[in-house]
Z-matrix of the N, CA and C atoms (Angstrom, degrees):
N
C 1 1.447
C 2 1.524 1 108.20
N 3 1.384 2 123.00 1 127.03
C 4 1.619 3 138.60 2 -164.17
C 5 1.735 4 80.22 3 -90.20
N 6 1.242 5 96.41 4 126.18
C 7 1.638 6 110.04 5 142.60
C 8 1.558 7 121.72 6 -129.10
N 9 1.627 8 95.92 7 153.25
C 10 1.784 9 88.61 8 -142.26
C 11 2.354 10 76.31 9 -135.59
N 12 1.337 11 104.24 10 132.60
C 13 1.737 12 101.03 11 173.74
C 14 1.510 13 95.95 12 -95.52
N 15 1.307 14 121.17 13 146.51
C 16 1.232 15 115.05 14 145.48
C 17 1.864 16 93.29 15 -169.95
N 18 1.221 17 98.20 16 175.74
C 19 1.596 18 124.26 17 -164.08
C 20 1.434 19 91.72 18 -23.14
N 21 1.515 20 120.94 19 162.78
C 22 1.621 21 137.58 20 153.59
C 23 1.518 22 98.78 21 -86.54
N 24 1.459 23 111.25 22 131.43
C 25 1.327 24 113.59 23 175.63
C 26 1.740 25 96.99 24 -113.53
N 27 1.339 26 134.16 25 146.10
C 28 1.301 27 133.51 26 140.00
C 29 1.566 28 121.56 27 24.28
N 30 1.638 29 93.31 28 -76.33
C 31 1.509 30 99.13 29 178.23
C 32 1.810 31 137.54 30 -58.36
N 33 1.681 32 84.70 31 -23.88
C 34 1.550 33 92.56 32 172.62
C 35 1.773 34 114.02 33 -75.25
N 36 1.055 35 135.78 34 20.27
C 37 1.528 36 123.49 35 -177.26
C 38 1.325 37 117.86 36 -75.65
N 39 1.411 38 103.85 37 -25.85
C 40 1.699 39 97.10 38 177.41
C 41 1.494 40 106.99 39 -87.37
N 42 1.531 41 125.86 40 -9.49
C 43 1.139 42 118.12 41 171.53
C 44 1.276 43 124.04 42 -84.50
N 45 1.702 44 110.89 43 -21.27
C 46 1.883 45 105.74 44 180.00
C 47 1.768 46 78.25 45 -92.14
N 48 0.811 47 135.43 46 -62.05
C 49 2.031 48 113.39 47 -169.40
C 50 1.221 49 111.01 48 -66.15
N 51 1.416 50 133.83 49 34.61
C 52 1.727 51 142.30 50 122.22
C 53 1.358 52 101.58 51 -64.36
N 54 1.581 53 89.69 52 -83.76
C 55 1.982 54 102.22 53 -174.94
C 56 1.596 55 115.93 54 -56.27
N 57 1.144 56 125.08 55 -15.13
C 58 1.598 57 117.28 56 162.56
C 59 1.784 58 104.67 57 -71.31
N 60 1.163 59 112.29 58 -67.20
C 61 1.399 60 106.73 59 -172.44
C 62 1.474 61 110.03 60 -48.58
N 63 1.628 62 126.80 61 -47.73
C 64 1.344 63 125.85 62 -157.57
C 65 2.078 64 92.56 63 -76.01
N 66 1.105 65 106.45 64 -41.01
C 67 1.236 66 75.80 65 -175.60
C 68 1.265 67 107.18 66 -93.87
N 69 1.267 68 150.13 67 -5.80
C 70 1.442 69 126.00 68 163.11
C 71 1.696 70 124.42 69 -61.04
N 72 1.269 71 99.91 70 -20.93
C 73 1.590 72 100.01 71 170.87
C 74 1.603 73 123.76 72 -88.26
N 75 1.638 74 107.91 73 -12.31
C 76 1.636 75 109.88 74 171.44
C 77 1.705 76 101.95 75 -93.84
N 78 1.096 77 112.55 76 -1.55
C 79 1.347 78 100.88 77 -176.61
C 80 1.910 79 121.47 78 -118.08
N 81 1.166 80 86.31 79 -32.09
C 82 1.909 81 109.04 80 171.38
C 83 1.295 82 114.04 81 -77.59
N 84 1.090 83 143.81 82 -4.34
C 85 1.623 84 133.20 83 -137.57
C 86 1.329 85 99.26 84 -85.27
N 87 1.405 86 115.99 85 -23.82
C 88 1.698 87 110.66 86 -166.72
C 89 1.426 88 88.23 87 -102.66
N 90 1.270 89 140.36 88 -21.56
C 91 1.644 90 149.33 89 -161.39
C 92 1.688 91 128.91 90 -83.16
N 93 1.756 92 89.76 91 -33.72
C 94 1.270 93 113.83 92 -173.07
C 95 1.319 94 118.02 93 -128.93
N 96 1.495 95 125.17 94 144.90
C 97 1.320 96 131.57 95 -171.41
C 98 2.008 97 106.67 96 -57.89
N 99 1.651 98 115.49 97 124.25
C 100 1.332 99 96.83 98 -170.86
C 101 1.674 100 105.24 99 -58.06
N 102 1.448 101 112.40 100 -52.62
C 103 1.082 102 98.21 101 160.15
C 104 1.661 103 143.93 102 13.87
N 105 1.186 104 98.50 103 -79.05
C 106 1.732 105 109.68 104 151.11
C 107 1.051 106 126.22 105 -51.13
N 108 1.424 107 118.38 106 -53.81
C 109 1.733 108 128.91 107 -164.19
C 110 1.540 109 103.96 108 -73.38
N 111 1.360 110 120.75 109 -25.18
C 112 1.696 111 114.17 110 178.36
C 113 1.221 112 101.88 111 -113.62
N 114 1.487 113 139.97 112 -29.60
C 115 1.772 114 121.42 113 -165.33
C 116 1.885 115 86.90 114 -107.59
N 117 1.231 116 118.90 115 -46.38
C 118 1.278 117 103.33 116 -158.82
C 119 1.461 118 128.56 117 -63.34
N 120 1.757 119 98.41 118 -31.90
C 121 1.585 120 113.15 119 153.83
C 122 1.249 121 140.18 120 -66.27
N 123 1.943 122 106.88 121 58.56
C 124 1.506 123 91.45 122 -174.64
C 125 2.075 124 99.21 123 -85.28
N 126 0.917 125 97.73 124 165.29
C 127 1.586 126 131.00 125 160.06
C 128 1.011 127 108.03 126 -63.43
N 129 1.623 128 148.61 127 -50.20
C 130 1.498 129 102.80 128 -167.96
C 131 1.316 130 95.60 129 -99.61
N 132 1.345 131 131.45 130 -14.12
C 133 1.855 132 118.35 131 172.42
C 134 1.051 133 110.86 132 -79.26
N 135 1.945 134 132.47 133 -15.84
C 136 1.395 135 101.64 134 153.06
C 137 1.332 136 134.68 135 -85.86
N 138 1.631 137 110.66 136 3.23
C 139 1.778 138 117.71 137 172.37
C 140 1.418 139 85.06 138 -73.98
N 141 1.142 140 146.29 139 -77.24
C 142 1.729 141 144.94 140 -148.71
C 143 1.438 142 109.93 141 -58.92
N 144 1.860 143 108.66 142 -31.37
C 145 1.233 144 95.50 143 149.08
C 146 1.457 145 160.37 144 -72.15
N 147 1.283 146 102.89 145 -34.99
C 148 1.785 147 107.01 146 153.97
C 149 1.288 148 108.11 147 -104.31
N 150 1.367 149 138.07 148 45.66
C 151 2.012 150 135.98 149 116.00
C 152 1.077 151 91.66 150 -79.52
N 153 1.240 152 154.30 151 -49.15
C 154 1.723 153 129.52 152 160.24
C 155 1.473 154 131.93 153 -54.75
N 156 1.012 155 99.29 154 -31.11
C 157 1.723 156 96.67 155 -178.19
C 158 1.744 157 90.77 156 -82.19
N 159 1.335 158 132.99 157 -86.54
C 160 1.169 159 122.93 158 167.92
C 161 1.400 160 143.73 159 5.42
N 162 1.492 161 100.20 160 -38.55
C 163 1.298 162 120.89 161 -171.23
C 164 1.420 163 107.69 162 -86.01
N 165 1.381 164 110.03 163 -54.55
C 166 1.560 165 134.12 164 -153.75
C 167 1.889 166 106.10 165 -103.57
N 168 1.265 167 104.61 166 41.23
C 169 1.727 168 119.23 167 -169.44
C 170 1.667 169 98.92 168 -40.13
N 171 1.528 170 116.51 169 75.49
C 172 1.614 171 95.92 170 178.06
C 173 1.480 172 96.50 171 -97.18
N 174 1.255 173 119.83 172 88.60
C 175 1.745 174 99.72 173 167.64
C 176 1.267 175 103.42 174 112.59
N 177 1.657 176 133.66 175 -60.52
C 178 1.123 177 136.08 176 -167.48
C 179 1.654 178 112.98 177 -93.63
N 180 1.313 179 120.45 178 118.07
C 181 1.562 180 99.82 179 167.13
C 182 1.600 181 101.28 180 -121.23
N 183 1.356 182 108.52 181 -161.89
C 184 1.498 183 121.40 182 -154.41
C 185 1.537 184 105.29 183 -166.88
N 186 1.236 185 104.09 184 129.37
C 187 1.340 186 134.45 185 161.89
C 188 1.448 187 119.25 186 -93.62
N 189 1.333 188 117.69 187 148.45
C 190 1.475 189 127.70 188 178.82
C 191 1.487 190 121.37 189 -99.39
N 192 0.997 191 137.29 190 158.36
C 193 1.504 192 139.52 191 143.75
C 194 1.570 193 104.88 192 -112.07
N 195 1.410 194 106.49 193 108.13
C 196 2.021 195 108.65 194 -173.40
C 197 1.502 196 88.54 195 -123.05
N 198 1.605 197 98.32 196 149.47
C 199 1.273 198 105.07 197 153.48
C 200 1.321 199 110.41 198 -76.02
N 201 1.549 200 111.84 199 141.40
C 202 1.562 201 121.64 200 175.49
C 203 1.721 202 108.23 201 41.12
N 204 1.510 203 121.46 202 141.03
C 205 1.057 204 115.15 203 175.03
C 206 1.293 205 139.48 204 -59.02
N 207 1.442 206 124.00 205 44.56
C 208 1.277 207 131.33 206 163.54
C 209 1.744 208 107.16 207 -177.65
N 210 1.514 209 112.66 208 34.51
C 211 1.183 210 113.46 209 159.38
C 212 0.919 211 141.96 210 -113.02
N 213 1.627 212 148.03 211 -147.02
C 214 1.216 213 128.92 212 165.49
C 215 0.965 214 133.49 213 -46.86
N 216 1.529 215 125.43 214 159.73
C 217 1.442 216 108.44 215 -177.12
C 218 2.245 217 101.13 216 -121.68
N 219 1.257 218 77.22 217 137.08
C 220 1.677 219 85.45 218 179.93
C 221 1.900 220 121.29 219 -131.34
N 222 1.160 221 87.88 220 15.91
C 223 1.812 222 91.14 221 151.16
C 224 1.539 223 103.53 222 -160.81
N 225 1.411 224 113.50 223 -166.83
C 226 1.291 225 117.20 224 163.98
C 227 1.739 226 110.72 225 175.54
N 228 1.122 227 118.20 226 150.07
C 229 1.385 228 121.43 227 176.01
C 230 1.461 229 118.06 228 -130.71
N 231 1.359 230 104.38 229 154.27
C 232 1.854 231 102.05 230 -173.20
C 233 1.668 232 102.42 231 -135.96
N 234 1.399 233 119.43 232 141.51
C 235 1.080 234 131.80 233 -171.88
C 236 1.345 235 111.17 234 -134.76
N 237 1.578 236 126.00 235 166.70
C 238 1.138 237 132.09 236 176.66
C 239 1.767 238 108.62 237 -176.43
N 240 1.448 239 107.51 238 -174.32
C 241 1.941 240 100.65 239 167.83
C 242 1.921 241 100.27 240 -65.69
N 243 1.404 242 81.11 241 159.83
C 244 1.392 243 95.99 242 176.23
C 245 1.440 244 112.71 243 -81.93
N 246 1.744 245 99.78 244 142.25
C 247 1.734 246 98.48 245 -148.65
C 248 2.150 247 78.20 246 -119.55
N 249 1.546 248 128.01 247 22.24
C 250 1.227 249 143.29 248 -175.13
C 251 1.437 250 92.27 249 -88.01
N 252 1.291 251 127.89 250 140.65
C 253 1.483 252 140.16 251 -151.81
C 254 1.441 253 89.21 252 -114.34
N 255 1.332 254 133.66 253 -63.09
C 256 1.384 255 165.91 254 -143.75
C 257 1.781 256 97.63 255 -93.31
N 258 1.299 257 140.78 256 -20.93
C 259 1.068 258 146.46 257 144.26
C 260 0.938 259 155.06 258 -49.97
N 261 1.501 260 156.59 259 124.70
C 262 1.763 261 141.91 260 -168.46
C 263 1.446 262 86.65 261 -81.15
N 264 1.665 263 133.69 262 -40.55
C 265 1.672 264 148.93 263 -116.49
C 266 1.322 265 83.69 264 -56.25
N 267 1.485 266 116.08 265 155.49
C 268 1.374 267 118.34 266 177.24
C 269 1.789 268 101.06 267 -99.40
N 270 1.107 269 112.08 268 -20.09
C 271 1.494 270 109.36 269 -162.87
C 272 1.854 271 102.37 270 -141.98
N 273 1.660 272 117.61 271 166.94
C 274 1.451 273 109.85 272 -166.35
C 275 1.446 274 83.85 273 -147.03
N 276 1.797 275 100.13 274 157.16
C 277 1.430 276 111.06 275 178.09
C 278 1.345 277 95.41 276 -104.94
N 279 1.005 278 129.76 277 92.86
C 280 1.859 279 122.40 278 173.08
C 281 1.454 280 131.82 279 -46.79
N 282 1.630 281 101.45 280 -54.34
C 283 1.545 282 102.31 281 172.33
C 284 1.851 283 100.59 282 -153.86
N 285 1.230 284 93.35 283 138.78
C 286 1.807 285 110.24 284 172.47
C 287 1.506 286 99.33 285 -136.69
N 288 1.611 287 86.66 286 109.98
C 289 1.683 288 110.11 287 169.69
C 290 1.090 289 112.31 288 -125.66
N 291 1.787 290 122.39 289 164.29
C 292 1.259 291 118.17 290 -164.30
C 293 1.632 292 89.68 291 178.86
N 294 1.391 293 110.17 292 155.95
C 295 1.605 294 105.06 293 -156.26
C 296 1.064 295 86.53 294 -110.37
N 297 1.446 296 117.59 295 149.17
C 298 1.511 297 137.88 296 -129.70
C 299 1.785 298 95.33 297 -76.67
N 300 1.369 299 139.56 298 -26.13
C 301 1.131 300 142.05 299 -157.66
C 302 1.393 301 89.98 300 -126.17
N 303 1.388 302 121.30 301 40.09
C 304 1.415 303 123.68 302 138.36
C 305 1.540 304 103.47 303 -133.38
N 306 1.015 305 112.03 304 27.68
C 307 1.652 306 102.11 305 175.48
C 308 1.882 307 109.98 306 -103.48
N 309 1.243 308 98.67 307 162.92
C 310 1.376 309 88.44 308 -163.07
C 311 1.679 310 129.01 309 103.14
N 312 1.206 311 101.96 310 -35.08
C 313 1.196 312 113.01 311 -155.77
C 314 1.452 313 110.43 312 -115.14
N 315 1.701 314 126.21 313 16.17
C 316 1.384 315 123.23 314 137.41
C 317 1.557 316 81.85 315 127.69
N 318 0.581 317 125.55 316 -19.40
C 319 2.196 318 134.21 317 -168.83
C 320 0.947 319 111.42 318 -35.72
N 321 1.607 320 116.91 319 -61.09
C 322 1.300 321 145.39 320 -154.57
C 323 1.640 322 97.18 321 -76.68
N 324 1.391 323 88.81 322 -65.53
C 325 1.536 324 90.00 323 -174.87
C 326 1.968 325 126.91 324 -54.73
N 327 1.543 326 94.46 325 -25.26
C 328 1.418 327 112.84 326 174.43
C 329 1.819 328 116.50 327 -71.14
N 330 1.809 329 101.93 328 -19.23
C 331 1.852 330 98.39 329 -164.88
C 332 1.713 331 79.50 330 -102.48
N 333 1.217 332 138.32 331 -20.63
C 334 1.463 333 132.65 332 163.35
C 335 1.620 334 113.70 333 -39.39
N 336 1.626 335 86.32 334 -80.74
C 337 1.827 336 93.16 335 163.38
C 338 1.154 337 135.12 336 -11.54
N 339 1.516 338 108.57 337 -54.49
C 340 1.508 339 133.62 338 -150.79
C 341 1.412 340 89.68 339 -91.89
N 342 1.709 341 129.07 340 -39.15
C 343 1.258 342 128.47 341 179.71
C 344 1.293 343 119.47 342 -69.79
N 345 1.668 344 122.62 343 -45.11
C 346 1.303 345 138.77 344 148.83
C 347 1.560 346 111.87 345 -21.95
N 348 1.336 347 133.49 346 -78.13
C 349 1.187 348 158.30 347 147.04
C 350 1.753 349 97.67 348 1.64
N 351 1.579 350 106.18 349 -72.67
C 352 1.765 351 97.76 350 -150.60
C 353 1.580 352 90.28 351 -73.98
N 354 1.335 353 125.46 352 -38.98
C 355 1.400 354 125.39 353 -171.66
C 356 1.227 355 105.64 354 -53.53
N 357 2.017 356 139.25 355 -52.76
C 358 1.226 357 123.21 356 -179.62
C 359 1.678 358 107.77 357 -62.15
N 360 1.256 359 120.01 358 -32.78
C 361 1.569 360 114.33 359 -165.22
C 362 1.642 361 103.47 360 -74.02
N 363 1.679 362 125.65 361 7.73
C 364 1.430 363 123.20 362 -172.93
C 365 1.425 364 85.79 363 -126.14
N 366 1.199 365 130.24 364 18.73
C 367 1.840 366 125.20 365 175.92
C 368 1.726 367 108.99 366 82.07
N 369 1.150 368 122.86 367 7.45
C 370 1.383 369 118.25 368 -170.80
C 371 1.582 370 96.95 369 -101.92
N 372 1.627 371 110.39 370 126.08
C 373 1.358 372 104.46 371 169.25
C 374 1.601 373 133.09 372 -109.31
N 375 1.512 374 97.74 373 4.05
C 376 1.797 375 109.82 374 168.64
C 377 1.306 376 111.63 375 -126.02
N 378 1.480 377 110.71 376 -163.81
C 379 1.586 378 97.26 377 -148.48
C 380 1.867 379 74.54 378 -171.53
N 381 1.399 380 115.78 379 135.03
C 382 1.783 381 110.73 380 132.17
C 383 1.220 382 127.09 381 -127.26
N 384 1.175 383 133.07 382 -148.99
C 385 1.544 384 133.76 383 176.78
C 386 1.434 385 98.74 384 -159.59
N 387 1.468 386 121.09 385 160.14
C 388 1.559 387 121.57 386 177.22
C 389 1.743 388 94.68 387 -144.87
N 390 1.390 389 102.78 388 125.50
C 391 1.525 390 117.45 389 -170.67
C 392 1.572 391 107.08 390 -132.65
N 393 1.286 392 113.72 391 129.89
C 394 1.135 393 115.31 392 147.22
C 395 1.578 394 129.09 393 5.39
N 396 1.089 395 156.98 394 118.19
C 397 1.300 396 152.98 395 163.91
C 398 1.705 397 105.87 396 -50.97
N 399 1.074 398 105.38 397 -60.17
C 400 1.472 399 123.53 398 -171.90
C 401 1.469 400 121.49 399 -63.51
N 402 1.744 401 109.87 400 -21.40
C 403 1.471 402 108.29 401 176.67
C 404 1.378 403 113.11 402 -60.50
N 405 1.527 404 104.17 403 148.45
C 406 1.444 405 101.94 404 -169.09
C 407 1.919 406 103.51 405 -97.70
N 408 1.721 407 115.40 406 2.38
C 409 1.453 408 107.45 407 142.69
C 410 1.167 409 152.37 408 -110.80
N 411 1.230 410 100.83 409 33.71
C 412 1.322 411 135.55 410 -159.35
C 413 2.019 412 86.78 411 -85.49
N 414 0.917 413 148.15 412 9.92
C 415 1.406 414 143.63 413 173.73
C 416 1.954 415 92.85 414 -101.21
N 417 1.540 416 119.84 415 -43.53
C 418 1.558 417 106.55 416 -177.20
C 419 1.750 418 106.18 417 -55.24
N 420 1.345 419 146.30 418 14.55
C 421 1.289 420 122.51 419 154.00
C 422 1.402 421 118.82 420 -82.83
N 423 1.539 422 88.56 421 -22.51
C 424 1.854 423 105.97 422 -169.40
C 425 1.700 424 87.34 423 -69.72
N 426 1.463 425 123.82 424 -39.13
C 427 1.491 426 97.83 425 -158.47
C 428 1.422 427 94.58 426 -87.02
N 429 1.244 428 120.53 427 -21.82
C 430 1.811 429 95.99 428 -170.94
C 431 1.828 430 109.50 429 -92.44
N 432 1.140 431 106.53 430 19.37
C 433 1.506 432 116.25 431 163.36
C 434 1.482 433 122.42 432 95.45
N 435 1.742 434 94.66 433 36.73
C 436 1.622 435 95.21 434 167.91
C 437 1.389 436 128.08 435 -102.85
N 438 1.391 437 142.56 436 116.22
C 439 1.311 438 134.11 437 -168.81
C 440 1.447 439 98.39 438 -67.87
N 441 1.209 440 94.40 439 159.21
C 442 2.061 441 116.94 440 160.67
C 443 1.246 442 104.18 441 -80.53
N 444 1.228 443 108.81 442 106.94
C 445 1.894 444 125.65 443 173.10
C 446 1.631 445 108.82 444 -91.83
N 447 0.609 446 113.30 445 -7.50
C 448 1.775 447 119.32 446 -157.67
C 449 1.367 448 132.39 447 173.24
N 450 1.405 449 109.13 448 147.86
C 451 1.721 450 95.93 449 167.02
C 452 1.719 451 94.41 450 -150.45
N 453 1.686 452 93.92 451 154.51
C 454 1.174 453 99.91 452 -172.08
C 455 1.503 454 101.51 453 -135.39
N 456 1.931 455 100.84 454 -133.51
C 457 1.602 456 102.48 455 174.40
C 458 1.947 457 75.70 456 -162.60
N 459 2.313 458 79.87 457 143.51
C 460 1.599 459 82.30 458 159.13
C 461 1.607 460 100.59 459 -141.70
N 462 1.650 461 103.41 460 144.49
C 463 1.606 462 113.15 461 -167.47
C 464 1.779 463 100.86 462 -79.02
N 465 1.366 464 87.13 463 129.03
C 466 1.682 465 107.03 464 169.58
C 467 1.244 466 108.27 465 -143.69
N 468 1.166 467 115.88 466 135.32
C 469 1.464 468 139.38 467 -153.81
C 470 1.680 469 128.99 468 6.62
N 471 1.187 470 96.53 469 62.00
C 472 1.214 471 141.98 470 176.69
C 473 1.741 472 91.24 471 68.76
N 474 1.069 473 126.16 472 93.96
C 475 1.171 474 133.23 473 150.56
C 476 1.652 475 106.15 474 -163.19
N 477 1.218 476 128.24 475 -177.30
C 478 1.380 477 137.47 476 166.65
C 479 1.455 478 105.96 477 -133.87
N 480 1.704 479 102.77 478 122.98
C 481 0.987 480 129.76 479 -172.40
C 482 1.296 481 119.18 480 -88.22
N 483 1.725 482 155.64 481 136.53
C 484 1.260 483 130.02 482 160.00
C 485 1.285 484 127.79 483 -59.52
N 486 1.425 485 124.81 484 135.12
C 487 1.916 486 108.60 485 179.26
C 488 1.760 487 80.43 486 -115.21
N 489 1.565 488 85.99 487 -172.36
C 490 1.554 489 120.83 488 163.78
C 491 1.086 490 126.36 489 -132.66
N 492 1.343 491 125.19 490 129.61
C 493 1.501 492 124.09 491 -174.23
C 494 1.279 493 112.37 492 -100.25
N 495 1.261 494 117.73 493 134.20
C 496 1.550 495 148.10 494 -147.51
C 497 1.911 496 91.79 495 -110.92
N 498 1.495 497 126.23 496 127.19
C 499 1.642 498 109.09 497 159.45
C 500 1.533 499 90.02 498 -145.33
N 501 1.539 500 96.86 499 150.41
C 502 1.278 501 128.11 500 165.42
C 503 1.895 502 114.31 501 -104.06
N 504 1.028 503 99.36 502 92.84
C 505 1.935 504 88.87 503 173.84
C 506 1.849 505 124.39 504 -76.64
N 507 1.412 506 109.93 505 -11.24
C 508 1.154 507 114.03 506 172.99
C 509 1.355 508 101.98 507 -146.12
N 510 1.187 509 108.99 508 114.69
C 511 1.579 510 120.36 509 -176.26
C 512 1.824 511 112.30 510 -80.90
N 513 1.437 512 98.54 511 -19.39
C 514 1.658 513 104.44 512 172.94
C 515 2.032 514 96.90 513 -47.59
N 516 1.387 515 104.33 514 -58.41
C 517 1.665 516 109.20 515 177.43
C 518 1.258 517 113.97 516 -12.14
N 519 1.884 518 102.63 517 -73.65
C 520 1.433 519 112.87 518 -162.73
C 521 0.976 520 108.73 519 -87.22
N 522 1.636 521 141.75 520 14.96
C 523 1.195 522 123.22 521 158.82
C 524 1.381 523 110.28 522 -103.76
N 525 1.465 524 125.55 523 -28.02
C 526 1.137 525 106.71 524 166.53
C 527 1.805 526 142.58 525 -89.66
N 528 0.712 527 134.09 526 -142.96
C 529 1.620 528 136.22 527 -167.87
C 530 1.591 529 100.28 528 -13.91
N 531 1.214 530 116.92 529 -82.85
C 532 1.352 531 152.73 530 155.56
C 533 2.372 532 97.46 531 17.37
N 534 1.327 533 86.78 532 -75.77
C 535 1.383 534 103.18 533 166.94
C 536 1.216 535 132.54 534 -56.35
N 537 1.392 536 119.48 535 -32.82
C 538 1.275 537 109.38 536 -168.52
C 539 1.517 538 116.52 537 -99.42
């Protein structure tokens, strides 16, 4: 099966709010209130939610992982400036998801790339990410060559959570060899 990244168009929203919901519930379950993971994830308010985000590109865009160029979509990543206080990073990986039976299999590391990629072609040459402490893939930044810059906390449903901060100082790294 060809998987191919390129831009999020419109039409994909019901496909990254599949792969948002499916993987936030194989991956959060011990992290996040279930609460959340079964009522808060409905499907059609998260399709209406990214046909809005999608639509209305203020700041954030998004890349795909689709099968073949106009099929399903089974990962996706979103980027923007870095919103890390405690950081020089010029740019942030917000979220890299991917449905659980595509992991493993180079995806992740390929919609990184692809993020790496648009950030040098806009003059930005680092990059971080802020994850969960507790995710249990929160070690794939470590392998595709991101140090631990930091750690903080981010509030979700009314609590504060520990994360970890992920930095890239030369994004040439993660897009080349390294990444793929």
């Amino acid at each position: 099966m060809s998987v191919v990244v390129r831009e999020a168009e419109l039409s994909d929203a019901h496909g990254v709010a599949r792969v948002e919901i499916e993987a936030w519930r194989d991956t959060y379950p011990a992290l996040l209130p279930s609460a959340h993971l079964v009522g808060g994830l409905d499907m059609a308010r998260r399709t209406v939610f990214w046909r809005h985000r999608l639509s209305h590109r203020s700041g954030l865009r998004t890349v795909v992982g689709a099968v073949n160029s106009r099929g399903p979509v089974v990962g996706y990543a979103t980027w923007g400036p870095c919103r890390v206080d405690t950081l020089a990073s010029g740019g942030q990986l917000f979220e890299l998801y991917l449905l659980p039976d595509h992991q493993g299999r180079g995806l992740g590391r390929r919609l990184c790339a692809a993020v790496g990629e648009r950030f040098l072609k806009a003059g930005v040459s680092s990059m971080c990410v802020e994850v969960l402490e507790g995710n249990p893939n929160r070690f794939f930044y470590e392998a595709i060559g991101g140090r631990l810059a930091a750690r903080a906390g981010h509030r979700f449903a009314g609590t504060i959570l520990p994360t970890l901060i992920y930095a890239w100082d030369d994004l040439e790294l993660l897009v080349g060899e390294r990444a793929r």
